[in-house]
RODO-619550 format. One line per 5 residues: number of its first residue (from 1); their letters; for each residue x, y, z of N, C-alpha, C. Coordinates in Angstrom, 3 decimals, always signed. Layout:
BEGIN
NUM = a = X:Y:Z:X:Y:Z:X:Y:Z ~ ...
! end
This chain:
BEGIN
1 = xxxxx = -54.821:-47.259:-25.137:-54.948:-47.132:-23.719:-54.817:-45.657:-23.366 ~ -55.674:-45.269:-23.015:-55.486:-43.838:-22.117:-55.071:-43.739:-20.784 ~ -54.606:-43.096:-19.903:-54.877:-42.974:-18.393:-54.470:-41.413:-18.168 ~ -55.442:-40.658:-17.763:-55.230:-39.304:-18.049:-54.706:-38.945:-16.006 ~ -53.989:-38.338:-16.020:-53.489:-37.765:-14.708:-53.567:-36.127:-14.977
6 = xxxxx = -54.014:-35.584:-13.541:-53.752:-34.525:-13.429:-53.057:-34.017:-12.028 ~ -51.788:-33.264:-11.863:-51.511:-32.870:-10.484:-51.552:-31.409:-10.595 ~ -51.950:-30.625:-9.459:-52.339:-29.327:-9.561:-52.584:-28.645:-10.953 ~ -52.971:-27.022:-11.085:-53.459:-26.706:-11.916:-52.300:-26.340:-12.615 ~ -52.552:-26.242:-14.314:-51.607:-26.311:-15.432:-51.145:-27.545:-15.587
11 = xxxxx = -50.819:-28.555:-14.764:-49.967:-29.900:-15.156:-50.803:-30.878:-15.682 ~ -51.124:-31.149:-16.614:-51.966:-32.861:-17.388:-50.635:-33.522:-17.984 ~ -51.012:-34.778:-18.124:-50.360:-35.650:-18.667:-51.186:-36.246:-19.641 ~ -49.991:-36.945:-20.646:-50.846:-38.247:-21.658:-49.999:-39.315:-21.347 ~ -50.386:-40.290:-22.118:-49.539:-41.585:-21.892:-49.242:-42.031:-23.606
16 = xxxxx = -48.169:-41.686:-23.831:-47.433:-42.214:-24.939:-46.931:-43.892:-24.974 ~ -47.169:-44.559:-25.970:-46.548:-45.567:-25.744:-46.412:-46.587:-27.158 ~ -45.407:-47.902:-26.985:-45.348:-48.294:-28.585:-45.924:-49.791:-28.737 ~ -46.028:-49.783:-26.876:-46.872:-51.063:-26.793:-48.156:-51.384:-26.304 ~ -48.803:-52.739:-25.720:-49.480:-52.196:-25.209:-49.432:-52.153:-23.527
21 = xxxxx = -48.578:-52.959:-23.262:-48.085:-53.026:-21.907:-47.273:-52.030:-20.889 ~ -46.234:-50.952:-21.805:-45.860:-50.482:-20.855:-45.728:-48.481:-21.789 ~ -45.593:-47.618:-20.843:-46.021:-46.351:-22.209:-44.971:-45.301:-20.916 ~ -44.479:-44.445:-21.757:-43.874:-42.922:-21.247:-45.356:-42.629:-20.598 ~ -45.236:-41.600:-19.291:-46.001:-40.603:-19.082:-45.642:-39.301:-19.234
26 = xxxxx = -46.144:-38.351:-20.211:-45.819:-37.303:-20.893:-46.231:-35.942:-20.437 ~ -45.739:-34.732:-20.221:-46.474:-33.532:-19.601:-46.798:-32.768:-21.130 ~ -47.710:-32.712:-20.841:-48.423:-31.611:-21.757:-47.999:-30.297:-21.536 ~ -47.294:-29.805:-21.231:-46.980:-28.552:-20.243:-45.256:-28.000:-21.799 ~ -44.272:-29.339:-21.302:-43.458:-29.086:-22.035:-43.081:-30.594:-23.222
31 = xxxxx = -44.048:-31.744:-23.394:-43.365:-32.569:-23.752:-42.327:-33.575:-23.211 ~ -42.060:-33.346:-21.818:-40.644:-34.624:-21.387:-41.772:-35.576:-20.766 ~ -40.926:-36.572:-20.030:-41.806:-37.489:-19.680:-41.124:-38.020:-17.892 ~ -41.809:-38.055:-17.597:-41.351:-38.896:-15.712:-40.493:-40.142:-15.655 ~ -39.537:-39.524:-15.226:-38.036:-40.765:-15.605:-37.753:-40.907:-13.766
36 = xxxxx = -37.454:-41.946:-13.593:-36.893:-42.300:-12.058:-35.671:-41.688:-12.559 ~ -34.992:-40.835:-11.432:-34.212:-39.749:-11.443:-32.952:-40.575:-11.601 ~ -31.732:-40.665:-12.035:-30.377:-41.594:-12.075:-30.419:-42.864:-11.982 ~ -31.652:-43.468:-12.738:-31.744:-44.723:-13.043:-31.629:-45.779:-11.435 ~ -32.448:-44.969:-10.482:-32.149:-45.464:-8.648:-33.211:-46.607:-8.487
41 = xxxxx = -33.232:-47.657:-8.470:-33.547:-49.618:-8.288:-34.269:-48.863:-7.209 ~ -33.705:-48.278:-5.893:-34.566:-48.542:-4.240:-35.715:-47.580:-3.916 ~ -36.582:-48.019:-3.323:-38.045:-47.482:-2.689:-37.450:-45.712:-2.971 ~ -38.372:-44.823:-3.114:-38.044:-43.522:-2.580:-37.148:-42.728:-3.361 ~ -36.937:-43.446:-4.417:-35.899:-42.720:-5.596:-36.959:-41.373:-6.488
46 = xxxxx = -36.412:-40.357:-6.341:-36.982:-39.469:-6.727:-37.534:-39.847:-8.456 ~ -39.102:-39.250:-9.347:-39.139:-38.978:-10.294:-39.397:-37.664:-10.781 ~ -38.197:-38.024:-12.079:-38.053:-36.549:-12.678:-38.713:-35.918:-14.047 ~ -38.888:-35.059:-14.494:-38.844:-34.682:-15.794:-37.761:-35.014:-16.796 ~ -37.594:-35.624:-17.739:-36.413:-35.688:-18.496:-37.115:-36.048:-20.121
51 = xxxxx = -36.324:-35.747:-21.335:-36.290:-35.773:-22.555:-37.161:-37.522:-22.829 ~ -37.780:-37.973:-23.721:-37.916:-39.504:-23.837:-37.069:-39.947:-24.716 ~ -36.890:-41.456:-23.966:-35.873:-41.990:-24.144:-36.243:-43.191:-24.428 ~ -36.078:-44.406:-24.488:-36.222:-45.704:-24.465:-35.529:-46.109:-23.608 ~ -35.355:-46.151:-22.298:-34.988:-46.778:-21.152:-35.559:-46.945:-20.008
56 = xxxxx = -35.493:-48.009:-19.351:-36.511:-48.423:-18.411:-36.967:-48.009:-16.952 ~ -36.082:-46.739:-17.209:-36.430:-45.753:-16.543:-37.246:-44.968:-16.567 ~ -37.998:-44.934:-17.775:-39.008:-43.951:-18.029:-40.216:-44.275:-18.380 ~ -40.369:-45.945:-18.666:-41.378:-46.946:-18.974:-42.528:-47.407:-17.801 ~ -43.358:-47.155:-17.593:-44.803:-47.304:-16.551:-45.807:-48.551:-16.889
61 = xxxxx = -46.242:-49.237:-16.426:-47.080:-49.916:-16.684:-48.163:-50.083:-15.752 ~ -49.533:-50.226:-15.708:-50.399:-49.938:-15.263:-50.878:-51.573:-14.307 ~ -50.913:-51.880:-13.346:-50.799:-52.365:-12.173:-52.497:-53.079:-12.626 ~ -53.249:-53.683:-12.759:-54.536:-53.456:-13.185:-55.448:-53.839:-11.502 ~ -54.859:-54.820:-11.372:-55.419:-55.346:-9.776:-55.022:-54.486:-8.617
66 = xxxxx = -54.458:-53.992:-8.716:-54.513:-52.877:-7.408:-54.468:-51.597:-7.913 ~ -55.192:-51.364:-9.132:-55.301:-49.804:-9.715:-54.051:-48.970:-9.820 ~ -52.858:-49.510:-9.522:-51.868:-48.358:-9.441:-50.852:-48.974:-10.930 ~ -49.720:-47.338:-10.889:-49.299:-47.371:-12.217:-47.889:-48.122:-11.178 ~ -46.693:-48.879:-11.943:-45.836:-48.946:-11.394:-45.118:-48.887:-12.775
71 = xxxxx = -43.253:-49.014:-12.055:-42.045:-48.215:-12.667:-41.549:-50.047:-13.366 ~ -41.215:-49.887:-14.692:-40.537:-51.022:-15.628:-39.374:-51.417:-14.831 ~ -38.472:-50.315:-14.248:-37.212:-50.296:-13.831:-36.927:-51.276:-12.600 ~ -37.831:-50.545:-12.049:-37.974:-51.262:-10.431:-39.165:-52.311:-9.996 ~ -40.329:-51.796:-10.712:-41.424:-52.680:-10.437:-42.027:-52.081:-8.843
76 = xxxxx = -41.754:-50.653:-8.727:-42.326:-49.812:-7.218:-42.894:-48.695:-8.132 ~ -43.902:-48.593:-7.472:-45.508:-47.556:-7.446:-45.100:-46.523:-7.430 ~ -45.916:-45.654:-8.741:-45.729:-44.482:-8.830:-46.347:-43.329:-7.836 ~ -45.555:-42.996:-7.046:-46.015:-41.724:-5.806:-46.086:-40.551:-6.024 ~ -47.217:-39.214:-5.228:-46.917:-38.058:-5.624:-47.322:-37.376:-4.689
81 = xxxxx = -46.946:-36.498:-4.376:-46.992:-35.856:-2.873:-47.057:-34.389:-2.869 ~ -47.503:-33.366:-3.519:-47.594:-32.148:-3.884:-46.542:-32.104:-5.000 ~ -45.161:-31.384:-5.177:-44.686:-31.166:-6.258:-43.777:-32.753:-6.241 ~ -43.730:-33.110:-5.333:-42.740:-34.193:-5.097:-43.266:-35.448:-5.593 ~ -42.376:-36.477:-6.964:-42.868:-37.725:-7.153:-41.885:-38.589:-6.739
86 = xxxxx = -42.323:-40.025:-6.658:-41.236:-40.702:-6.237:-41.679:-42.253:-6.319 ~ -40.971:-43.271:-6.469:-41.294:-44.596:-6.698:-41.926:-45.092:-4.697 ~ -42.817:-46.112:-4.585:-42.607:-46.279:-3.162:-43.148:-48.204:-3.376 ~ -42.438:-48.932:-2.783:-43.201:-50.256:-2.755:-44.114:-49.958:-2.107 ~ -45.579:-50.510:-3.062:-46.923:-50.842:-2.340:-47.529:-52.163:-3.002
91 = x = -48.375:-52.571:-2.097:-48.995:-54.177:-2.768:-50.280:-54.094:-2.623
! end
């Protein structure tokens, strides 16, 4: 599975993963991957850069019927807003 993202210039991502259902999203930039920031369950919880891990904080899975990626943790949509990411319920 691929899903290639790009946000402004210099930043690409890959999508690492060990299954086929759910994968790290990875920066090419330095290697970490987009972790919901302090492991936060509610709408609007910031995402961060952090080391990969195996926790379900950092696990994405790709939404197929409404095109969007959402969070293992929470099961809320991955958001991005200039430098700012963040989980948000959408349906």
């Amino acid at each position: 599975m691929t899903i290639k993202l790009q946000v402004r210039i210099n930043r690409q991502w890959f999508v690492a993963g060990e299954n086929a259902h759910y994968f790290w999203i990875v920066s090419r930039l330095n290697g970490l991957a987009l972790a919901i920031a302090g492991a936060n369950r509610n709408p609007g919880a910031h995402v961060v850069l952090w080391r990969k891990m195996r926790h379900d904080s950092q696990f994405w899975y790709e939404h197929k019927r409404y095109g969007m990626i959402r969070s293992k943790l929470n099961d809320l949509c991955l958001e991005a807003q200039g430098n700012l990411y963040r989980t948000q319920d959408r349906k």
